[in-house]
C-alpha positions as CSV (number, residue, x, y, z in Angstrom):
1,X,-13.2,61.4,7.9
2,X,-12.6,64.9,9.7
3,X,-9.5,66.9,8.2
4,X,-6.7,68.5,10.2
5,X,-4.6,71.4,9.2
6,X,-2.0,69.8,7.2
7,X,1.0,71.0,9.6
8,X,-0.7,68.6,12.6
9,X,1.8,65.4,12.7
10,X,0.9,61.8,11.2
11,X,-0.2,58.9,14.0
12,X,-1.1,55.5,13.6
13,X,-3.9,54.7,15.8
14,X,-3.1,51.3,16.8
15,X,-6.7,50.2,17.3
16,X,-7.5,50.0,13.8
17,X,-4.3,50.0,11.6
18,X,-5.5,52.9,9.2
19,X,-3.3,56.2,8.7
20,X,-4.8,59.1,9.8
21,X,-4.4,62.5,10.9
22,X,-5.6,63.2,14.2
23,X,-4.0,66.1,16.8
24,X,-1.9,64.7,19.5
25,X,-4.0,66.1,22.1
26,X,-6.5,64.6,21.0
27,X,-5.0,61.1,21.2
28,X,-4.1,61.5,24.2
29,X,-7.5,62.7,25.2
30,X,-8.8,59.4,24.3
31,X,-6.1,57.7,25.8
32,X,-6.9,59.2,29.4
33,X,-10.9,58.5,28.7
34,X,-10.1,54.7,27.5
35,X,-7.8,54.5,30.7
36,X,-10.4,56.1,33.0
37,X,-13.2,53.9,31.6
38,X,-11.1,50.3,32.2
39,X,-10.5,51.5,35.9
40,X,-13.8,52.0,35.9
41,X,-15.5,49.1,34.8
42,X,-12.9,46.7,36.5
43,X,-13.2,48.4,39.8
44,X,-16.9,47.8,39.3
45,X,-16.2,44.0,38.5
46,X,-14.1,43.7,41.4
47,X,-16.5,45.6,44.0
48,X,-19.1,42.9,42.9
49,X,-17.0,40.1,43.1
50,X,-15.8,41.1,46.2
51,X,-19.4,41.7,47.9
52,X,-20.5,38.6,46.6
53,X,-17.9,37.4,49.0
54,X,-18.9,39.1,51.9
55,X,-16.2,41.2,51.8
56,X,-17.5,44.6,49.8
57,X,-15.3,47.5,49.0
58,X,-13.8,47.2,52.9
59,X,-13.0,43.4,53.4
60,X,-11.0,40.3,51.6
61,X,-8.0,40.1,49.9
62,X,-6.4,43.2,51.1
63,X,-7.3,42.0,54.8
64,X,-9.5,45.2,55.6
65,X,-7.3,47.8,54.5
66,X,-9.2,50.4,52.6
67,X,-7.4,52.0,49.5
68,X,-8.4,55.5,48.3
69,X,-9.8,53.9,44.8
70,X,-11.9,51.0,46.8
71,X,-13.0,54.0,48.9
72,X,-13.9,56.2,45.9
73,X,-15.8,53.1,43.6
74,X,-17.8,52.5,47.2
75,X,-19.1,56.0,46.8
76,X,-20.0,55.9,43.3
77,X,-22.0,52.6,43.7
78,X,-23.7,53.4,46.9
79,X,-23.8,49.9,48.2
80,X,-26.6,49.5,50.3
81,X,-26.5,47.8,53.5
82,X,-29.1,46.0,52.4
83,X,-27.4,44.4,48.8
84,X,-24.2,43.5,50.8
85,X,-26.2,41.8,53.6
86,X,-28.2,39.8,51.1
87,X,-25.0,38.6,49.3
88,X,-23.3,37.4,52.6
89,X,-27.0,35.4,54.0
90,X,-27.9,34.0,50.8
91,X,-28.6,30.5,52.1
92,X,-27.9,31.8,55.4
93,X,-30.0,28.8,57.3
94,X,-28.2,26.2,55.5
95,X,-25.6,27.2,58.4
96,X,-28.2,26.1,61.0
97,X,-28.3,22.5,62.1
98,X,-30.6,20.4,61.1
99,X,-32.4,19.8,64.6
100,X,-32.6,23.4,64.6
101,X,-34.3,23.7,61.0
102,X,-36.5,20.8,61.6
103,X,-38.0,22.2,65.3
104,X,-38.8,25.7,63.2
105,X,-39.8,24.9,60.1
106,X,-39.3,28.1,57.2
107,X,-36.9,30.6,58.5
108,X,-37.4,34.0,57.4
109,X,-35.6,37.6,57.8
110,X,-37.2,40.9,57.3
111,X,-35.8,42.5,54.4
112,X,-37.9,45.3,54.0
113,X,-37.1,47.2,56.8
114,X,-35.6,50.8,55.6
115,X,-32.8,50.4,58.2
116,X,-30.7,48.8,55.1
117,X,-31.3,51.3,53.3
118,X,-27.9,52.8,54.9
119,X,-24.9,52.9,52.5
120,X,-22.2,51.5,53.4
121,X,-19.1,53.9,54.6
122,X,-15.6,52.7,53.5
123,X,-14.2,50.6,56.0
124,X,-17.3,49.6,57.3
125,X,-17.3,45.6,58.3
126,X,-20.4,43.5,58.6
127,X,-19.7,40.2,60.9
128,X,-19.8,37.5,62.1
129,X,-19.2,36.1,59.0
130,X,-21.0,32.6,57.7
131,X,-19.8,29.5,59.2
132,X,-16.3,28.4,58.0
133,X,-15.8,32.1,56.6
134,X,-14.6,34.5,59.5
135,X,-12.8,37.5,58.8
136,X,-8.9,37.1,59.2
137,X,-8.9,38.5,62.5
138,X,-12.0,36.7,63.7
139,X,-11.7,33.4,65.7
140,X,-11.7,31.0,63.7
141,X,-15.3,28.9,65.0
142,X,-17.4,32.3,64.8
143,X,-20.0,32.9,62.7
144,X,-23.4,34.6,63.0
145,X,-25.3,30.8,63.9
146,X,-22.9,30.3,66.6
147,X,-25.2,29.7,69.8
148,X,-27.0,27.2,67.9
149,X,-24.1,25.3,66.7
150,X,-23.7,22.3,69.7
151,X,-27.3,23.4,71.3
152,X,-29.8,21.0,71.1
153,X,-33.4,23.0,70.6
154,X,-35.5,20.5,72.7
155,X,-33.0,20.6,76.0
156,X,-32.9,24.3,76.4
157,X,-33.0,25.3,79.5
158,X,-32.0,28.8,79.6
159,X,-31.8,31.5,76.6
160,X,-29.1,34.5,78.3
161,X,-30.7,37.0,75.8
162,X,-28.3,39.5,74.6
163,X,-28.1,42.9,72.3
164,X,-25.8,42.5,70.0
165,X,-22.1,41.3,68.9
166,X,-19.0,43.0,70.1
167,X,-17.9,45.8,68.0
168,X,-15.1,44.4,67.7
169,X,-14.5,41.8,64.6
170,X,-11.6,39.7,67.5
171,X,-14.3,39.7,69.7
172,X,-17.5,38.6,68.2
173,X,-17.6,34.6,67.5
174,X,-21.7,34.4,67.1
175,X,-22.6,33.9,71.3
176,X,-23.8,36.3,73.3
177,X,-21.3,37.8,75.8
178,X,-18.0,35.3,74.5
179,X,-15.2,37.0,74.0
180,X,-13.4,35.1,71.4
181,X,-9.8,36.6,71.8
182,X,-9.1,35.3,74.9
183,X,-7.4,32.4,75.9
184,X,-7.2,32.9,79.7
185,X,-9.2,35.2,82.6
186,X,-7.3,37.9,82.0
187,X,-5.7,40.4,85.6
188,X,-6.3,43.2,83.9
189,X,-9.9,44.6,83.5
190,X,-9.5,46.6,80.3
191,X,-8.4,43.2,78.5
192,X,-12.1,42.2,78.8
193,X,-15.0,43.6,77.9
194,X,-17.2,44.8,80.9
195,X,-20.4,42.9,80.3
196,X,-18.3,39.6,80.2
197,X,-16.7,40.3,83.1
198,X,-19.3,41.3,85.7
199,X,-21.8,38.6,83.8
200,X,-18.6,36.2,84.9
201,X,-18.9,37.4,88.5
202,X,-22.8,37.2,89.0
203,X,-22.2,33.3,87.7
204,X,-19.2,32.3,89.4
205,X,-21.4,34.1,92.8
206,X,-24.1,31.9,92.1
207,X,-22.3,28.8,91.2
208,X,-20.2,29.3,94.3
209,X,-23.2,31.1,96.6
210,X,-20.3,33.7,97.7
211,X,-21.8,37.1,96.8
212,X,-18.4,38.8,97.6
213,X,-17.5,38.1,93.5
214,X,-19.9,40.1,92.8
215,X,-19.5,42.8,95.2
216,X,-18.7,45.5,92.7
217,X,-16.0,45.8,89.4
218,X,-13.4,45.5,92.4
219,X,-14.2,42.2,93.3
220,X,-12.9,40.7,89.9
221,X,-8.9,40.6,91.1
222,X,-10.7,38.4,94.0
223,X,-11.8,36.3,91.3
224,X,-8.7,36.2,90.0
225,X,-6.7,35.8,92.7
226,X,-9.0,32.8,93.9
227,X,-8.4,31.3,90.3
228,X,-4.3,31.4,90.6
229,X,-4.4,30.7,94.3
230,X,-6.4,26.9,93.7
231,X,-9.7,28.2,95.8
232,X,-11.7,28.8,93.2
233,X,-11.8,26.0,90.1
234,X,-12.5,28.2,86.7
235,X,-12.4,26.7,83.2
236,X,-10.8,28.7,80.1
237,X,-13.0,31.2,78.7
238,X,-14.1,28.6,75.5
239,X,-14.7,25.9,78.0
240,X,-16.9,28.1,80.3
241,X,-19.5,28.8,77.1
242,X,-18.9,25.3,76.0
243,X,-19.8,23.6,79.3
244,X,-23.0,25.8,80.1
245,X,-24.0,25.1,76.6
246,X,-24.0,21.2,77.5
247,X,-25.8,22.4,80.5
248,X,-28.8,23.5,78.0
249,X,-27.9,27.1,78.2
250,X,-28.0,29.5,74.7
251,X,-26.5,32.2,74.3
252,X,-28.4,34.2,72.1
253,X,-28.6,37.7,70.9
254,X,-31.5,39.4,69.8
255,X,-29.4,41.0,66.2
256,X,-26.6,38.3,65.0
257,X,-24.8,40.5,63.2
258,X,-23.6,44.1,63.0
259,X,-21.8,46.4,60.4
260,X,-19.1,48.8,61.9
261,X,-17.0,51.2,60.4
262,X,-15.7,53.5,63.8
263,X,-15.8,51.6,66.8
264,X,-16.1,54.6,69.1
265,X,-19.4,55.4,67.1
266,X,-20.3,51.8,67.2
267,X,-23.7,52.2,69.4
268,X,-25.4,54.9,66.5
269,X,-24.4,51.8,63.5
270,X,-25.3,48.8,65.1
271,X,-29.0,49.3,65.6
272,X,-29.5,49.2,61.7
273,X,-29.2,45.0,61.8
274,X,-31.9,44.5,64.4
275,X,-35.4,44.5,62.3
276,X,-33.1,41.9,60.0
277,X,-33.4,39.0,62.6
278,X,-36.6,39.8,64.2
279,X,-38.7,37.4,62.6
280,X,-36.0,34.6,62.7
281,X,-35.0,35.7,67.0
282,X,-39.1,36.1,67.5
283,X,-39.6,32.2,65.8
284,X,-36.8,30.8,67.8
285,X,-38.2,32.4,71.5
286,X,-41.5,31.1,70.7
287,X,-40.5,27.5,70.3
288,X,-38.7,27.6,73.2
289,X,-41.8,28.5,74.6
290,X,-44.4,26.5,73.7
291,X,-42.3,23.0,73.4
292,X,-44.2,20.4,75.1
293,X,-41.4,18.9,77.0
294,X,-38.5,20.1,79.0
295,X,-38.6,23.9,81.0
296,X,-36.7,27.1,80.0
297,X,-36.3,29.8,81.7
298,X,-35.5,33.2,79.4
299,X,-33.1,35.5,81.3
300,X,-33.8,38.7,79.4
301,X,-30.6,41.2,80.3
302,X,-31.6,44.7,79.8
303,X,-34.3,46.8,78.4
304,X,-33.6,45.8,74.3
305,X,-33.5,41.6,75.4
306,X,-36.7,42.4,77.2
307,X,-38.9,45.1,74.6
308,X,-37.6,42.2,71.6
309,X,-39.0,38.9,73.6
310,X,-42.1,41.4,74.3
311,X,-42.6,42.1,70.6
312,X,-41.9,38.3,70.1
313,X,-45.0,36.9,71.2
314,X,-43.7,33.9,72.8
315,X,-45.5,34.4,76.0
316,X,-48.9,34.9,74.0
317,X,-48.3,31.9,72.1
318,X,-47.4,30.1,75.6
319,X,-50.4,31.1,77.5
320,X,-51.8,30.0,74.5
321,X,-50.6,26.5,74.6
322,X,-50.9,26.2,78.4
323,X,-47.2,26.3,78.7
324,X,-46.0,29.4,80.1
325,X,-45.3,29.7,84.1
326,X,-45.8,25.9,84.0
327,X,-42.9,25.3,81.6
328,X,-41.6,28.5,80.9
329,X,-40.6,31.9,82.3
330,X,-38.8,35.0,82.2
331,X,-36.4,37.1,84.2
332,X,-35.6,40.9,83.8
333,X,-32.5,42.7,85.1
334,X,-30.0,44.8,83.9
335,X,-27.7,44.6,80.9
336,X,-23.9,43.9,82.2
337,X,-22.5,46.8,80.7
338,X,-25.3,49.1,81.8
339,X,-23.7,51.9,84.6
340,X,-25.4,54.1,87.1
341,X,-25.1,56.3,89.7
342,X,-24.5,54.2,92.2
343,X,-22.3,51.6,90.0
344,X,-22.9,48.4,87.6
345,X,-26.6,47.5,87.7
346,X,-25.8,44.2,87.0
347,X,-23.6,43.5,90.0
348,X,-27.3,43.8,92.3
349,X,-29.1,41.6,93.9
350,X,-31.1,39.6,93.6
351,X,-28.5,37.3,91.4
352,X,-30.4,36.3,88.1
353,X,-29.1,32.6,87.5
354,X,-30.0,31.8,91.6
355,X,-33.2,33.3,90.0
356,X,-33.5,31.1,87.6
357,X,-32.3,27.7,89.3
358,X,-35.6,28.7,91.7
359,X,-37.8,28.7,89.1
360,X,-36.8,25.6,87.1
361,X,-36.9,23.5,90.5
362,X,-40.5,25.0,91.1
363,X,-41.2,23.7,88.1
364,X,-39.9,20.1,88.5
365,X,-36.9,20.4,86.9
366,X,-33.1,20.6,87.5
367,X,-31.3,23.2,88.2
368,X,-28.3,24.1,85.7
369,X,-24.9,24.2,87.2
370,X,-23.4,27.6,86.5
């Protein structure tokens, strides 16, 4: 045992009972290193926990408010992308349903990719969550599966192929393009997110075969107004997806999920999910595809929808099986949101779901009623 000058007070340390003479500052030195180390070591507990949950260092019981410690063990552990998306998709297709499982047989995801090897920030969200476990200000039906949910895989007639969910956690139920916050059409365009809204127009002009509501972003208070005055007959926003999905149509996009931390930056951290859900998005287009029965017409909206169903090879595997042009096709045009110099891109003729009601009655079939 080490001894002290004999003027240095007598302590007790508690943790053993035994009389000895150690310098204050040094007990309290070991009190601030045993304090330290607990904060440690339960922080770490809780961090894992908490990923395991899908909700990391920046989700779950403190409803995505990020404290300064969460923030600080986030940095020490350098969660990777990768380890917190593995913990929230671990038996991710047991989400799918079962006609779904059975048409595609072993589901995989590409986990080697290095765009998870990105760390997540604090305050960084990944969503939609898993089925039955949306974030507390998510609707309460998303999750990443979504567009499969109530769409049979053998009646697909058209796949509206997407980019990715909204940046917005309020927004993002699992389809491509639905808006899950809204309960009504709203007057106001900022309440809605542009692709929505003009992709609303271009259907309600082909349903209709008026082309004035899609005559520019100024022809939505027509809509409107047409809605409230009785002219024109528009369902709820969750009835509209609901009733083109019984009409066959999926809406799909080609990453299911995406991790944000700053909205306004949303576009550079989004991208890192897409190499994820290749193989699972490239598996699902190329059954479509190549089914022997039923047509489906892929309406790929701008240039990522079209460079993914590309890389897919479900027009290689068509050709293949004899399928494609007789059974199945696709249609470029612009992404919704996509602006130029002379306006939305979108909004142009010619009108992509007239498109596609040509091509499925070429083909035998019936067309879908947008």
């Amino acid at each position: 045992m080490l001894e002290f000058n004999r003027a240095v007070p007598f302590i007790e340390t508690p943790a053993i009972g035994i009389p000895t003479r150690v310098p204050p500052t040094s007990y309290l030195t070991l009190t601030l290193l045993l304090t330290v180390s607990d904060f440690f070591v339960c922080g770490c507990l809780r961090l894992i926990r908490d990923v395991r949950n899908n909700y990391g260092c920046h989700r779950g019981g403190h409803r995505e408010k990020v404290t300064s410690a969460r923030c600080f063990r986030c940095r020490l552990l350098h969660v990777k992308l990768r380890s917190a998306l593995q913990s929230l998709l671990a038996g991710w297709d047991e989400d799918l349903p079962a006609s779904w499982r059975k048409s595609l047989g072993e589901t995989r995801l590409n986990w080697k990719t290095k765009t998870l090897e990105h760390n997540l920030l604090p305050g960084e969200l990944i969503f939609p969550g898993r089925k039955r476990q949306p974030l507390s200000t998510a609707p309460p039906s998303a999750h990443f599966l979504r567009a499969f949910d109530h769409c049979n895989p053998n009646k697909v007639r058209a796949v509206i192929l997407g980019q990715d969910p909204y940046s917005n956690p309020a927004w993002a139920t699992g389809r491509a393009f639905e808006q899950g916050n809204l309960k009504q059409w709203p007057c106001r365009p900022q309440l809605i997110a542009d692709s929505l809204r003009r992709l609303l127009q271009v259907i309600v002009a082909a349903r209709t075969g008026n082309p004035s509501y899609a005559a520019g972003d100024r022809a939505w208070m027509k809509l409107i107004d047409d809605v409230r005055g009785g002219s024109l007959q528009l369902e709820s926003p969750r009835q509209f997806f609901d009733r083109l999905e019984g009409e066959g149509v999926i809406f799909l996009n080609t990453s299911l999920t995406i991790s944000v931390r700053d909205r306004a930056n949303a576009p550079k951290q989004c991208h890192r999910h897409f190499q994820l859900w290749a193989p699972f998005i490239n598996q699902v287009l190329t059954f479509i595809a190549t089914r022997q029965s039923g047509c489906a017409i892929y309406v790929l909206l701008g240039r990522k929808a079209g460079s993914v169903f590309d890389r897919s090879g479900a027009k290689t595997a068509a050709e293949h099986t004899g399928t494609w042009k007789r059974t199945a096709v696709a249609i470029r045009h612009f992404h919704p949101a996509a602006i130029t110099a002379k306006g939305p891109a979108f909004l142009r003729s010619p009108n992509p779901f007239c498109e596609a009601n040509d091509y499925l009655r070429r083909m035998g079939a019936a067309p879908i009623s947008w």
